[in-house]
N, CA, C, O and CB atoms as a CASP TS submission, in Angstrom:
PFRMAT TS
TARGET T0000
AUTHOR 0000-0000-0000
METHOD Language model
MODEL 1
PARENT N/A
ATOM      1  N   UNK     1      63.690  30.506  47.341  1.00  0.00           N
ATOM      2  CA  UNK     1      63.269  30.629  45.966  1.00  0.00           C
ATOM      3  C   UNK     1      62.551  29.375  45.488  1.00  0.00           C
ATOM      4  O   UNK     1      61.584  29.472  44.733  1.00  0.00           O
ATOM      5  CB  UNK     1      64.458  30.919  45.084  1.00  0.00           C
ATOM      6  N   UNK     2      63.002  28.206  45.913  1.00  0.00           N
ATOM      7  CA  UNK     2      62.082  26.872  45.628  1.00  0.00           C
ATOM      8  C   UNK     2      60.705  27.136  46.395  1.00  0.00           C
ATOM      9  O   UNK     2      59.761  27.259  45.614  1.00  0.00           O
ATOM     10  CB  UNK     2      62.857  25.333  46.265  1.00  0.00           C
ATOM     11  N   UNK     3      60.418  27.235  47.572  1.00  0.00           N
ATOM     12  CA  UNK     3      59.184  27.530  47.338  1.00  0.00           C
ATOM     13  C   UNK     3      58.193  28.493  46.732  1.00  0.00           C
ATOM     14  O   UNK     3      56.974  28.326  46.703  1.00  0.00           O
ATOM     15  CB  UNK     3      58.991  27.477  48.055  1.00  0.00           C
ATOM     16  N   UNK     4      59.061  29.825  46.108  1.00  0.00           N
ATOM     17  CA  UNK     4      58.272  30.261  45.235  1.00  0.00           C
ATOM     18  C   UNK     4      57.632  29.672  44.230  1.00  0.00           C
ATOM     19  O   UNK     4      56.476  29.666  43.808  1.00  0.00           O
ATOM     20  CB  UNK     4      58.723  30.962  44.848  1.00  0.00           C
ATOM     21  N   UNK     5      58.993  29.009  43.841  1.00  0.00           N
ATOM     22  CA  UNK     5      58.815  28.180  42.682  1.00  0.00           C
ATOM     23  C   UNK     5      57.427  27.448  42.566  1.00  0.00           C
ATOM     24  O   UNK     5      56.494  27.769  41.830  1.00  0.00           O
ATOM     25  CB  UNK     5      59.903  27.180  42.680  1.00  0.00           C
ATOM     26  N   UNK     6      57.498  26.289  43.540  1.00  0.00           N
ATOM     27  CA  UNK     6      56.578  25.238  43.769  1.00  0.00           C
ATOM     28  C   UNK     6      55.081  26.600  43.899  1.00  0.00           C
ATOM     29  O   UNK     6      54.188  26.611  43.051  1.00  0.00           O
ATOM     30  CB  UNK     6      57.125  24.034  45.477  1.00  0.00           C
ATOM     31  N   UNK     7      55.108  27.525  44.990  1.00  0.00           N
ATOM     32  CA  UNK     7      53.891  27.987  44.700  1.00  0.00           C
ATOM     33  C   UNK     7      53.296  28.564  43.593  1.00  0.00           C
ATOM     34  O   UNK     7      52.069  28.476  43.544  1.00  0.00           O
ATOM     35  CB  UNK     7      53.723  28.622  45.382  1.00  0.00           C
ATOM     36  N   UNK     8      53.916  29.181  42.617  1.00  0.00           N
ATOM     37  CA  UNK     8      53.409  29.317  41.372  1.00  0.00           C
ATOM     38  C   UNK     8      53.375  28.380  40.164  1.00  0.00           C
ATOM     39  O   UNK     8      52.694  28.458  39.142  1.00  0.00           O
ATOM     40  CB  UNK     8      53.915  30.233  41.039  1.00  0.00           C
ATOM     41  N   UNK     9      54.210  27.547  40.510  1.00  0.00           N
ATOM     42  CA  UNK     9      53.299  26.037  39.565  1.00  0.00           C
ATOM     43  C   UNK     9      51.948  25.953  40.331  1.00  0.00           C
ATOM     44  O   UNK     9      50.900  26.029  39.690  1.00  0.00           O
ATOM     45  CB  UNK     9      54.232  24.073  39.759  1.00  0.00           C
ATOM     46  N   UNK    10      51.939  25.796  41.699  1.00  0.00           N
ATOM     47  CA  UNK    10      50.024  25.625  41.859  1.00  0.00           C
ATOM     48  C   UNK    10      49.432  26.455  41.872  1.00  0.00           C
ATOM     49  O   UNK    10      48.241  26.377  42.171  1.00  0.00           O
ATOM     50  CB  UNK    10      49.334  25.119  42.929  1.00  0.00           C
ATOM     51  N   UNK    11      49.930  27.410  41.604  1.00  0.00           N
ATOM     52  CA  UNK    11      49.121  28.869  41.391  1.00  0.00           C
ATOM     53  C   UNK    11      48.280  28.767  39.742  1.00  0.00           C
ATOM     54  O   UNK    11      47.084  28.898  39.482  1.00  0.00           O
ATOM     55  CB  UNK    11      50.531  30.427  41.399  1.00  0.00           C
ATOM     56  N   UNK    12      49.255  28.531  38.986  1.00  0.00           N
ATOM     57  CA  UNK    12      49.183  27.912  37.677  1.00  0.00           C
ATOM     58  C   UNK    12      48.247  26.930  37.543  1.00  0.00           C
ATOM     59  O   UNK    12      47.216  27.207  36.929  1.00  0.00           O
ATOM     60  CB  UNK    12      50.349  27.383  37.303  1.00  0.00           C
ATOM     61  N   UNK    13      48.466  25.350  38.193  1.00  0.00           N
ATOM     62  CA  UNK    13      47.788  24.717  37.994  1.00  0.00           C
ATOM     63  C   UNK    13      46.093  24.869  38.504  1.00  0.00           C
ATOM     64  O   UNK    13      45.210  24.232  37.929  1.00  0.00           O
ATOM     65  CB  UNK    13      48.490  23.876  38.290  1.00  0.00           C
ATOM     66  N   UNK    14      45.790  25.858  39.724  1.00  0.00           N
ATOM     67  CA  UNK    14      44.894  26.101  39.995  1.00  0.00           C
ATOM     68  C   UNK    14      43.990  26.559  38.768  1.00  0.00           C
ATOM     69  O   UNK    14      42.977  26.095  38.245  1.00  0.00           O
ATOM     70  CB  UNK    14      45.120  26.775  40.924  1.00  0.00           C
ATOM     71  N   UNK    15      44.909  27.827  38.501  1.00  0.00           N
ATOM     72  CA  UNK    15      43.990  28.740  37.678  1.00  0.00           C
ATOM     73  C   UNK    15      43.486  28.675  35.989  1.00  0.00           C
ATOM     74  O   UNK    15      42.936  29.464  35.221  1.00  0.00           O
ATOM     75  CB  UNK    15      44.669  29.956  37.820  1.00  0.00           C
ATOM     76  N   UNK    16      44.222  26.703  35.866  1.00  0.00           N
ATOM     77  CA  UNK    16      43.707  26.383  34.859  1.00  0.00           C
ATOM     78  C   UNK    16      43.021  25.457  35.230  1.00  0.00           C
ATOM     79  O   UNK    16      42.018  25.482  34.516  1.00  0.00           O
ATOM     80  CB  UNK    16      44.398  26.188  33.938  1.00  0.00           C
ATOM     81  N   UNK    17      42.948  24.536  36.021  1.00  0.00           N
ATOM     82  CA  UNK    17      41.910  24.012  36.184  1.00  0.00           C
ATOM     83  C   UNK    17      40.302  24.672  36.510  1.00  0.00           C
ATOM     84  O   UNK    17      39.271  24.193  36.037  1.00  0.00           O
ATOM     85  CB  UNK    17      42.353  23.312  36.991  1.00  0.00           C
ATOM     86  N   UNK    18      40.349  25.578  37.201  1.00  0.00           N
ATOM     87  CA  UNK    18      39.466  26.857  37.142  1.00  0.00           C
ATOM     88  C   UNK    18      38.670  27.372  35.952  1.00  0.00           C
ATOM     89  O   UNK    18      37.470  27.457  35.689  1.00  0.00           O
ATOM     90  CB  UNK    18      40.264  27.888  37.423  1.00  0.00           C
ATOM     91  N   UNK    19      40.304  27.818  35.067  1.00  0.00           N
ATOM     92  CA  UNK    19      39.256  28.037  33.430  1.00  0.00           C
ATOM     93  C   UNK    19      38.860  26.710  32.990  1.00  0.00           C
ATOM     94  O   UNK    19      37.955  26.815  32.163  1.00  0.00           O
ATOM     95  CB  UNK    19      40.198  28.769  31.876  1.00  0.00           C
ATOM     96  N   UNK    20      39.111  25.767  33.168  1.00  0.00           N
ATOM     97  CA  UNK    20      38.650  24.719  32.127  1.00  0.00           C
ATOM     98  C   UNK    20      37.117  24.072  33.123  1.00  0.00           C
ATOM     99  O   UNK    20      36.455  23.130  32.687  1.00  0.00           O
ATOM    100  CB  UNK    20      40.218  23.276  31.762  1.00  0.00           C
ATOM    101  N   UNK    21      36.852  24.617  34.152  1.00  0.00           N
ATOM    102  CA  UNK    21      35.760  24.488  34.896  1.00  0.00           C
ATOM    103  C   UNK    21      34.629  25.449  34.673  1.00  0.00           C
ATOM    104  O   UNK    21      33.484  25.052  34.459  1.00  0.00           O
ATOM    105  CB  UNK    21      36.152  24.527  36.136  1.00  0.00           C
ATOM    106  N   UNK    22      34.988  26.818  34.729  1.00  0.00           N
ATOM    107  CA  UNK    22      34.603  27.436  33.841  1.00  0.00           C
ATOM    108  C   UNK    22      34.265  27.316  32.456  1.00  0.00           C
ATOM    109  O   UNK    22      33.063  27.369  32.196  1.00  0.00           O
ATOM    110  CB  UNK    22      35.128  27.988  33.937  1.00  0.00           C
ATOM    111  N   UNK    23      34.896  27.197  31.719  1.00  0.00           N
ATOM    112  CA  UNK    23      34.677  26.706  30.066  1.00  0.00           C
ATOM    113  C   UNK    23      33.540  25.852  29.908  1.00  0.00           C
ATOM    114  O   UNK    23      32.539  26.176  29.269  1.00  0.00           O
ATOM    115  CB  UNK    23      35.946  25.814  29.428  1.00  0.00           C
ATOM    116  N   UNK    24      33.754  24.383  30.696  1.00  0.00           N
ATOM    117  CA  UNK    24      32.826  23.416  30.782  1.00  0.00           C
ATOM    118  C   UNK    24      31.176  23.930  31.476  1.00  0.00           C
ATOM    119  O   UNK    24      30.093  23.554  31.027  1.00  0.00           O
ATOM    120  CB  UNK    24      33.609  22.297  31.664  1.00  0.00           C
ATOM    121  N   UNK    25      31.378  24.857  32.648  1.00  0.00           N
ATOM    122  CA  UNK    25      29.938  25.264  32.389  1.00  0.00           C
ATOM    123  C   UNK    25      29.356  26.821  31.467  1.00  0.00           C
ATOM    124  O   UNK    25      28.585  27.772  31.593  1.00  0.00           O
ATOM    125  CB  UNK    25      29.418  25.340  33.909  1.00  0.00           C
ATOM    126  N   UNK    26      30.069  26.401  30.796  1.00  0.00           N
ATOM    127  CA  UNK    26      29.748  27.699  29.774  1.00  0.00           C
ATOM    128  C   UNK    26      28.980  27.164  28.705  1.00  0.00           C
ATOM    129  O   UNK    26      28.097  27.656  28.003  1.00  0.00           O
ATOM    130  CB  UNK    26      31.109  28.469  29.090  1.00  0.00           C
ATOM    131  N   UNK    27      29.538  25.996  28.740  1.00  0.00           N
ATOM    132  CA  UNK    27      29.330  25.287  27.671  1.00  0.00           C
ATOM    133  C   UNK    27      27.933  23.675  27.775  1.00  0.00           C
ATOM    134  O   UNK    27      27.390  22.985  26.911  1.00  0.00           O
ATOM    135  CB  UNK    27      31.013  24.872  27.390  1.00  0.00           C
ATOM    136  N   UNK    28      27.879  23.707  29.137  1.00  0.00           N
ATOM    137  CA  UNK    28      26.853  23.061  29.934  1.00  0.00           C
ATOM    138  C   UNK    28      25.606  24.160  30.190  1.00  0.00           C
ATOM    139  O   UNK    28      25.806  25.323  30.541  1.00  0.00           O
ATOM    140  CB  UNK    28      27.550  22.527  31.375  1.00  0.00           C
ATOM    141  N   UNK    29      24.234  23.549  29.939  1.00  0.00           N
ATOM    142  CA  UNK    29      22.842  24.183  30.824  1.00  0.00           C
ATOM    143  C   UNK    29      22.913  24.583  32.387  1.00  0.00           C
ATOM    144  O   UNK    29      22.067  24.425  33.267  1.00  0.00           O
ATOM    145  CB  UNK    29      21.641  23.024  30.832  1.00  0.00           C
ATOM    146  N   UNK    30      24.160  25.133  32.439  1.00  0.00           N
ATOM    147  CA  UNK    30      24.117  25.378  34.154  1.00  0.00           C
ATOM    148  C   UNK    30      23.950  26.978  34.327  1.00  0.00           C
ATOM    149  O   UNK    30      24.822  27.762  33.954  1.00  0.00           O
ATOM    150  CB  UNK    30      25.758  24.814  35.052  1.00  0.00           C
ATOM    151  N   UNK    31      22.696  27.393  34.954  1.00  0.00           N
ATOM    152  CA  UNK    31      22.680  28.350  35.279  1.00  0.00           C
ATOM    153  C   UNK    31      23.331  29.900  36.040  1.00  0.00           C
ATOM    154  O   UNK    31      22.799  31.005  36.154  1.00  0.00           O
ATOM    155  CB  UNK    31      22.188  27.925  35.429  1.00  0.00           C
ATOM    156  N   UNK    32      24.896  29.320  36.534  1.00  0.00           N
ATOM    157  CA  UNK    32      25.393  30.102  37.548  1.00  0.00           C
ATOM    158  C   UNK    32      25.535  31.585  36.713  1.00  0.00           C
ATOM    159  O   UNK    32      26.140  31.797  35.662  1.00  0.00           O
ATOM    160  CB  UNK    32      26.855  29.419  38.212  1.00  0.00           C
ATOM    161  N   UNK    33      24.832  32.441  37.481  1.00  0.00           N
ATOM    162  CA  UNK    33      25.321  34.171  36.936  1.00  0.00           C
ATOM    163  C   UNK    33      23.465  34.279  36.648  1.00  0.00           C
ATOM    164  O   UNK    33      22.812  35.304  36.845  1.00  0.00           O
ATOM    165  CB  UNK    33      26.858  34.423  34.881  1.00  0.00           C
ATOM    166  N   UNK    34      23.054  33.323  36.289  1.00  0.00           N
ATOM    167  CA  UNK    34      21.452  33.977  36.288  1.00  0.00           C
ATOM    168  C   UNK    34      20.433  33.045  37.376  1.00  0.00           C
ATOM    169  O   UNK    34      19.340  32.792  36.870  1.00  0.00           O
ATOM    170  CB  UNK    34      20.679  33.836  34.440  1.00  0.00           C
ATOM    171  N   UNK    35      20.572  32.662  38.370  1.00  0.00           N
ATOM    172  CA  UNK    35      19.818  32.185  39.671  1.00  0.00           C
ATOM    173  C   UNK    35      19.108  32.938  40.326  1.00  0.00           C
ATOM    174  O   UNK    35      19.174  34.163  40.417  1.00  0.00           O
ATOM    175  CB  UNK    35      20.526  31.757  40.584  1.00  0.00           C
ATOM    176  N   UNK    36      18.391  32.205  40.815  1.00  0.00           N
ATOM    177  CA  UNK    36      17.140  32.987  41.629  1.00  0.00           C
ATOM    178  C   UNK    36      17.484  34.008  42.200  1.00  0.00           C
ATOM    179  O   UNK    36      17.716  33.344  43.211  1.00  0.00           O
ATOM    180  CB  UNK    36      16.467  32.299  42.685  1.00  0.00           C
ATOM    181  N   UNK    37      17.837  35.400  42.627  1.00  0.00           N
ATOM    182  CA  UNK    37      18.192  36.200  43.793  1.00  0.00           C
ATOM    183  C   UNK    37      19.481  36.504  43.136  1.00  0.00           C
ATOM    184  O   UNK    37      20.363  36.530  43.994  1.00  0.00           O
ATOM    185  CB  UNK    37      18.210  35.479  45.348  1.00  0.00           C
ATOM    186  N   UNK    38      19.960  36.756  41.894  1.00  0.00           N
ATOM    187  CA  UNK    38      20.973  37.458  41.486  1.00  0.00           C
ATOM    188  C   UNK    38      20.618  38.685  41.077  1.00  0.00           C
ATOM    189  O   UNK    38      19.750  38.577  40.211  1.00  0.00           O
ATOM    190  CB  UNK    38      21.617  36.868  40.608  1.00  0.00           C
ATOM    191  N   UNK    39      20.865  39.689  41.281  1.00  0.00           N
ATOM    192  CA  UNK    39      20.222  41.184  41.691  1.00  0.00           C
ATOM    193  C   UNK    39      20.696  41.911  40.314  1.00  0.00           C
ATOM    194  O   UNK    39      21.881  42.036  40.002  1.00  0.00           O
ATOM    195  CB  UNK    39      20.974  42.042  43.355  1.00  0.00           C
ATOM    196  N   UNK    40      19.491  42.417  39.459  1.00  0.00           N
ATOM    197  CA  UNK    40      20.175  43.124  38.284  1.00  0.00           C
ATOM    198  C   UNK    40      19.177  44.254  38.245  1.00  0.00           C
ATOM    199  O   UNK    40      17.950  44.328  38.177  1.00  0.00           O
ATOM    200  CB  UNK    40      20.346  42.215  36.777  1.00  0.00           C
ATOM    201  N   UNK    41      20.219  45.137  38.318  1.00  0.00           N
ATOM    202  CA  UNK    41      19.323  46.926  38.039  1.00  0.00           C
ATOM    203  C   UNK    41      19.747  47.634  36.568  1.00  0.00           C
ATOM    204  O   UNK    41      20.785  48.295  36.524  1.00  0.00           O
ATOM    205  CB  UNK    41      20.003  48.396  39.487  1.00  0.00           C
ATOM    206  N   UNK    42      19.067  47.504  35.588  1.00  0.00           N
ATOM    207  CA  UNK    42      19.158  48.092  34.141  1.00  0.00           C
ATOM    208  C   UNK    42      18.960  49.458  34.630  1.00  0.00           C
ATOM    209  O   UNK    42      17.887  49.543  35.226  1.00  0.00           O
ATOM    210  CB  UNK    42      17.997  47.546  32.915  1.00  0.00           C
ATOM    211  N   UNK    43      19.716  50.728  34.584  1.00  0.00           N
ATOM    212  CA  UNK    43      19.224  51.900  34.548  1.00  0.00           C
ATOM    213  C   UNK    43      19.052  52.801  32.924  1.00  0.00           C
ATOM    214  O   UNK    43      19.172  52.141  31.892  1.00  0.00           O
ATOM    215  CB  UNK    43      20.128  52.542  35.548  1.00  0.00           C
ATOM    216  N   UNK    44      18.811  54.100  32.858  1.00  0.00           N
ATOM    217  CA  UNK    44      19.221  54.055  31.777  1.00  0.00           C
ATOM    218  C   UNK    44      20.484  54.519  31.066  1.00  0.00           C
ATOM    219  O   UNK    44      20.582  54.736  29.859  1.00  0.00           O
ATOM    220  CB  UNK    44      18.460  54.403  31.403  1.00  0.00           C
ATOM    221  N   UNK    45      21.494  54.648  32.044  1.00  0.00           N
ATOM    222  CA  UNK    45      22.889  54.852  31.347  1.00  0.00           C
ATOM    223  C   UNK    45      23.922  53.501  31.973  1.00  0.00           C
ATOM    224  O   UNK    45      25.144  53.371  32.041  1.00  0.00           O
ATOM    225  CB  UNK    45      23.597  56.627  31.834  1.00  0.00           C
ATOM    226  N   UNK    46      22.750  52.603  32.375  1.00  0.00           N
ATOM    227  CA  UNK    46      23.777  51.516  32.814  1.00  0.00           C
ATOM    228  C   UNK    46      23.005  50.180  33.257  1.00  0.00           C
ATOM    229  O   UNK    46      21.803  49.968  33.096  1.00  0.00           O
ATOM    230  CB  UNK    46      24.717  52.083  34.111  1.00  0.00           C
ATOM    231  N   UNK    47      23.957  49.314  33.855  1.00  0.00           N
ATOM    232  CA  UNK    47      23.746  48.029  34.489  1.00  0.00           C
ATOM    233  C   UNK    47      24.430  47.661  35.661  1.00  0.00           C
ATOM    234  O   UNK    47      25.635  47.429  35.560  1.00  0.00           O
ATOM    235  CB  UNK    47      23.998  47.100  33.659  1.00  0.00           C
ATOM    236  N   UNK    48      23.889  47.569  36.734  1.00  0.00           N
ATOM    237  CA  UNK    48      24.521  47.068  38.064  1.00  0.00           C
ATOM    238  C   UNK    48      24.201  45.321  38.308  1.00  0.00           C
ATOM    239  O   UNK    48      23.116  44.749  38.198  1.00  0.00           O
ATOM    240  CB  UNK    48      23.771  48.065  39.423  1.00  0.00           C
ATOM    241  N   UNK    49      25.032  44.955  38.533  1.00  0.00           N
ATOM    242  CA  UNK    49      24.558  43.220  38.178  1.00  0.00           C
ATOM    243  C   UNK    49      25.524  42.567  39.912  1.00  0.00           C
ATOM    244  O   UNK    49      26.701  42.848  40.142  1.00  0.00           O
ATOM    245  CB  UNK    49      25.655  42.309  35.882  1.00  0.00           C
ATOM    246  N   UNK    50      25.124  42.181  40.340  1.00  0.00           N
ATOM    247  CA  UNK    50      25.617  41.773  41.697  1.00  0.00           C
ATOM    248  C   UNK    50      24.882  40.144  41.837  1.00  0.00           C
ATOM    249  O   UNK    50      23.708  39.951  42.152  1.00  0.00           O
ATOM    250  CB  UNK    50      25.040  43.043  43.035  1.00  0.00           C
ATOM    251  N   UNK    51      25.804  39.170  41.548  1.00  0.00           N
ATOM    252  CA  UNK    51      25.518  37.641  41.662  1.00  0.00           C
ATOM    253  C   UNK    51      25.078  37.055  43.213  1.00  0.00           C
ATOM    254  O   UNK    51      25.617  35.983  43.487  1.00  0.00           O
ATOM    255  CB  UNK    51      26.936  36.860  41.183  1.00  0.00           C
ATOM    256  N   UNK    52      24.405  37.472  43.989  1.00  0.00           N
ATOM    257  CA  UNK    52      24.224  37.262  45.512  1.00  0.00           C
ATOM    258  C   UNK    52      23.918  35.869  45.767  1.00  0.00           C
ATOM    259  O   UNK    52      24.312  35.260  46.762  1.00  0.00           O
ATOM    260  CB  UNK    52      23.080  38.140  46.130  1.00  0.00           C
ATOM    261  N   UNK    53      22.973  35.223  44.539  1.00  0.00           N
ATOM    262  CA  UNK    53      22.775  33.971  44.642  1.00  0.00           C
ATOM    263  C   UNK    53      24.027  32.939  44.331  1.00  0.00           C
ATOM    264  O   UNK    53      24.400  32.112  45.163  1.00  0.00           O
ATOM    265  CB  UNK    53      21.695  33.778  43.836  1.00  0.00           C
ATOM    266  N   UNK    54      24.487  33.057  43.331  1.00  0.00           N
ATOM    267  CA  UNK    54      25.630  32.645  42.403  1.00  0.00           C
ATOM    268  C   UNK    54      26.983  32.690  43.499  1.00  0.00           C
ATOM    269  O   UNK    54      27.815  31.782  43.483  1.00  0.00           O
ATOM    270  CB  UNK    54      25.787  33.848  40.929  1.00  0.00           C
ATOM    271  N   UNK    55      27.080  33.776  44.378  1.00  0.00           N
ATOM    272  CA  UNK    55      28.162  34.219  45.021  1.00  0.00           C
ATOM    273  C   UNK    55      27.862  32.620  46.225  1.00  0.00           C
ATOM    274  O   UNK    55      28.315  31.496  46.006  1.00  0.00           O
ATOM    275  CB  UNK    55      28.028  36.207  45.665  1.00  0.00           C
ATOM    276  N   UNK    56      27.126  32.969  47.248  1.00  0.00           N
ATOM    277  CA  UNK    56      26.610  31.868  47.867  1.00  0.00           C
ATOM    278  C   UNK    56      26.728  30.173  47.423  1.00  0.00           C
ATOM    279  O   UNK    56      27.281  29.350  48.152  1.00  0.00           O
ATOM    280  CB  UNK    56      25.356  32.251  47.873  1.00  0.00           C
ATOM    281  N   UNK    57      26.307  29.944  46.527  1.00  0.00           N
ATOM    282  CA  UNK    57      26.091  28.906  45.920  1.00  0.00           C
ATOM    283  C   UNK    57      27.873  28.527  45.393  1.00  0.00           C
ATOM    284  O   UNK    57      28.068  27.331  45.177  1.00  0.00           O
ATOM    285  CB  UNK    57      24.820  29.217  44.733  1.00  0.00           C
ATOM    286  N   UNK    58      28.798  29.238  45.245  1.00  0.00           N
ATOM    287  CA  UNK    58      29.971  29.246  44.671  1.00  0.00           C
ATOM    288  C   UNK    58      31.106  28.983  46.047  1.00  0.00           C
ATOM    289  O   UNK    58      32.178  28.380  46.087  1.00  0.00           O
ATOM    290  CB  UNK    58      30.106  30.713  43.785  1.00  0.00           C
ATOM    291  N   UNK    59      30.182  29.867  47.309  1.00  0.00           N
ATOM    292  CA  UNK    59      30.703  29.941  48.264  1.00  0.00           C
ATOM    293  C   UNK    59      30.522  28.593  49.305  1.00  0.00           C
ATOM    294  O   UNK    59      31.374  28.252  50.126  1.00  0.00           O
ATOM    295  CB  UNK    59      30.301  31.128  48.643  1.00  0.00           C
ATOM    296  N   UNK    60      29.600  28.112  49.145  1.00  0.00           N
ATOM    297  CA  UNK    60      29.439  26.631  49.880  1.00  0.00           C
ATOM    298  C   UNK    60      29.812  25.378  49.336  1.00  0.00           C
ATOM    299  O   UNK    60      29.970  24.429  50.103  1.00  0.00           O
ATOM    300  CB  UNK    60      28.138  26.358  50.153  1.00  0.00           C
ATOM    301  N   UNK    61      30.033  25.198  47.688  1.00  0.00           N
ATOM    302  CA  UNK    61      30.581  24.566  47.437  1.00  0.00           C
ATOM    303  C   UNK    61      32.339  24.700  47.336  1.00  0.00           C
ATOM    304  O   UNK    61      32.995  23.802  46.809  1.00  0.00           O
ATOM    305  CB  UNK    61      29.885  24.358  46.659  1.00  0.00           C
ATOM    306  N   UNK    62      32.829  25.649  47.779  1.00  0.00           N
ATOM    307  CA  UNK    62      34.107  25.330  47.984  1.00  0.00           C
ATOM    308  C   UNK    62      34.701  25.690  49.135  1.00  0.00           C
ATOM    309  O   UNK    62      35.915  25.745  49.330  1.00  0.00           O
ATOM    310  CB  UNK    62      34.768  25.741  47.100  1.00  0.00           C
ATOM    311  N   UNK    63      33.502  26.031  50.195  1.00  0.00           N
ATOM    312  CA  UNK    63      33.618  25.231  51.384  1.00  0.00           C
ATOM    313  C   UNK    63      33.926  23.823  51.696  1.00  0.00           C
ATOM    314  O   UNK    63      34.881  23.489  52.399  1.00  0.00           O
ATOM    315  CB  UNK    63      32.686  25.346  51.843  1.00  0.00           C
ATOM    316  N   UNK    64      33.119  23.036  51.172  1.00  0.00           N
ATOM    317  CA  UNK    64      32.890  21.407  51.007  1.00  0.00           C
ATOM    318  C   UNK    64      34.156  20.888  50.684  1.00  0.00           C
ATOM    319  O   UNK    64      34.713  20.047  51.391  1.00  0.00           O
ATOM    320  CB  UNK    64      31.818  20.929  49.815  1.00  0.00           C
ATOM    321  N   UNK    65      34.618  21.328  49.695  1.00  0.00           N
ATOM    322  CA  UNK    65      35.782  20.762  49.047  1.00  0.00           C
ATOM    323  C   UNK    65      36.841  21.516  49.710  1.00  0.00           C
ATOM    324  O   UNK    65      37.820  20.895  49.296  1.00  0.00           O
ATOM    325  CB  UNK    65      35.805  20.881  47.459  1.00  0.00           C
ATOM    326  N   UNK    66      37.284  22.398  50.428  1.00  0.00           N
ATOM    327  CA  UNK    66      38.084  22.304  51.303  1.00  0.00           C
ATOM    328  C   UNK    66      37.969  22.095  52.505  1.00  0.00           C
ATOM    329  O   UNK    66      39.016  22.234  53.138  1.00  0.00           O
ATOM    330  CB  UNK    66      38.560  22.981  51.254  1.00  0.00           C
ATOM    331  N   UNK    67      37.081  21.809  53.074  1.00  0.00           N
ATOM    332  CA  UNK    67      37.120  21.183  54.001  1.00  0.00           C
ATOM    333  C   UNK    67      37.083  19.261  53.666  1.00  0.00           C
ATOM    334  O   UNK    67      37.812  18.479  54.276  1.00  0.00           O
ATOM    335  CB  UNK    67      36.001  21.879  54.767  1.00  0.00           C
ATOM    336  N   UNK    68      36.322  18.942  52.854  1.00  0.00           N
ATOM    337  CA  UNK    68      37.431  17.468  52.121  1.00  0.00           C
ATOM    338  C   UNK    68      38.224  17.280  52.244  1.00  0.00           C
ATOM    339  O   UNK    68      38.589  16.520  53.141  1.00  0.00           O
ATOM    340  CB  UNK    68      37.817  17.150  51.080  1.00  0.00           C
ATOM    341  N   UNK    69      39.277  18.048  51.134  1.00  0.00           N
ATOM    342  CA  UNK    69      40.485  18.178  50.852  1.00  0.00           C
ATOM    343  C   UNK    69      41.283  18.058  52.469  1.00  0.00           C
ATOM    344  O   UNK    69      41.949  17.041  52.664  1.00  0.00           O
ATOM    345  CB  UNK    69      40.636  19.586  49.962  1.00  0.00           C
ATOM    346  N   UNK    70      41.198  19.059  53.540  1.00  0.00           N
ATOM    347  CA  UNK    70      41.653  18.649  54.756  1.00  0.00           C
ATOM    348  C   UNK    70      41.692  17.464  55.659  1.00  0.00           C
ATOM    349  O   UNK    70      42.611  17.037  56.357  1.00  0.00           O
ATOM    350  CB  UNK    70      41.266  19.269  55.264  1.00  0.00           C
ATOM    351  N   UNK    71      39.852  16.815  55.387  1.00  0.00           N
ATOM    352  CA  UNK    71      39.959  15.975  56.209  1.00  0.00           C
ATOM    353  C   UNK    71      40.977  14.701  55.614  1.00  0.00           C
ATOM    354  O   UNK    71      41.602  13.947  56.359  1.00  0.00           O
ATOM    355  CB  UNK    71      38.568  15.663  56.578  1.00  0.00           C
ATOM    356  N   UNK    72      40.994  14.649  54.391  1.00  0.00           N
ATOM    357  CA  UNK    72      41.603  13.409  53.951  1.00  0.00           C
ATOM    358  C   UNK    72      42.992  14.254  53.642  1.00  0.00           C
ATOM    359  O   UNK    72      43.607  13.518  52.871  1.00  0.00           O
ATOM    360  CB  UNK    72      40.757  12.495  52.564  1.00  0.00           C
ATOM    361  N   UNK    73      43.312  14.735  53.734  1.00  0.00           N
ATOM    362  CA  UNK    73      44.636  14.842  54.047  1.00  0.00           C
ATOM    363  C   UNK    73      45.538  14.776  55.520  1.00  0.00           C
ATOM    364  O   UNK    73      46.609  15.262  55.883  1.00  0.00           O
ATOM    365  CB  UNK    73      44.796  15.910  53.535  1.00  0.00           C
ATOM    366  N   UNK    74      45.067  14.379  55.808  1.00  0.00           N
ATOM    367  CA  UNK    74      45.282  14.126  57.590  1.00  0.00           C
ATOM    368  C   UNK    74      45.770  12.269  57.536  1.00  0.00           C
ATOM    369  O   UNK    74      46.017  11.665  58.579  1.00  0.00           O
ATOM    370  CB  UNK    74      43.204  14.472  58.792  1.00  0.00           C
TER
END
C-alpha cells in the first residue's frame, strides 16, 4: 500500500506540473496545436483536427528529457 501511496503523490505531482506547463503556454506566443502540418478538415457538419506536427514535436521533446532524466540518474 506504501507504494501506492508514493505512486500517486507523483502521479499528482506530475499532472500538475503538466497543467501549469500547459497554462504557461497558453498564455505564451507558442504555437503548439497550430504548426506547420497539423491536419484540419472543416466539413460541413463537422471538424476533424489531428495535431501530427504538434504530436511529433511533443514527442521528441520528451524523449530528451527522459532520456536526461536517466542518464543523470545513474
Amino acid at each position: 500500500m506504501v507504494d501506492l501511496g508514493r505512486l500517486l503523490i507523483w502521479a499528482g505531482a506530475v499532472a500538475i506540473v503538466a497543467g501549469l506547463v500547459l497554462v504557461l503556454l497558453g498564455r505564451g506566443n507558442i504555437p503548439l496545436g497550430r504548426l506547420p502540418g497539423d491536419i484540419v478538415y472543416r466539413g460541413k457538419n463537422g471538424t476533424i483536427y489531428f495535431p501530427l506536427a504538434t504530436s511529433i514535436v511533443v514527442s521528441v521533446v520528451l524523449s530528451v528529457v527522459v532520456y536526461l532524466i536517466g542518464r543523470y540518474r545513474r
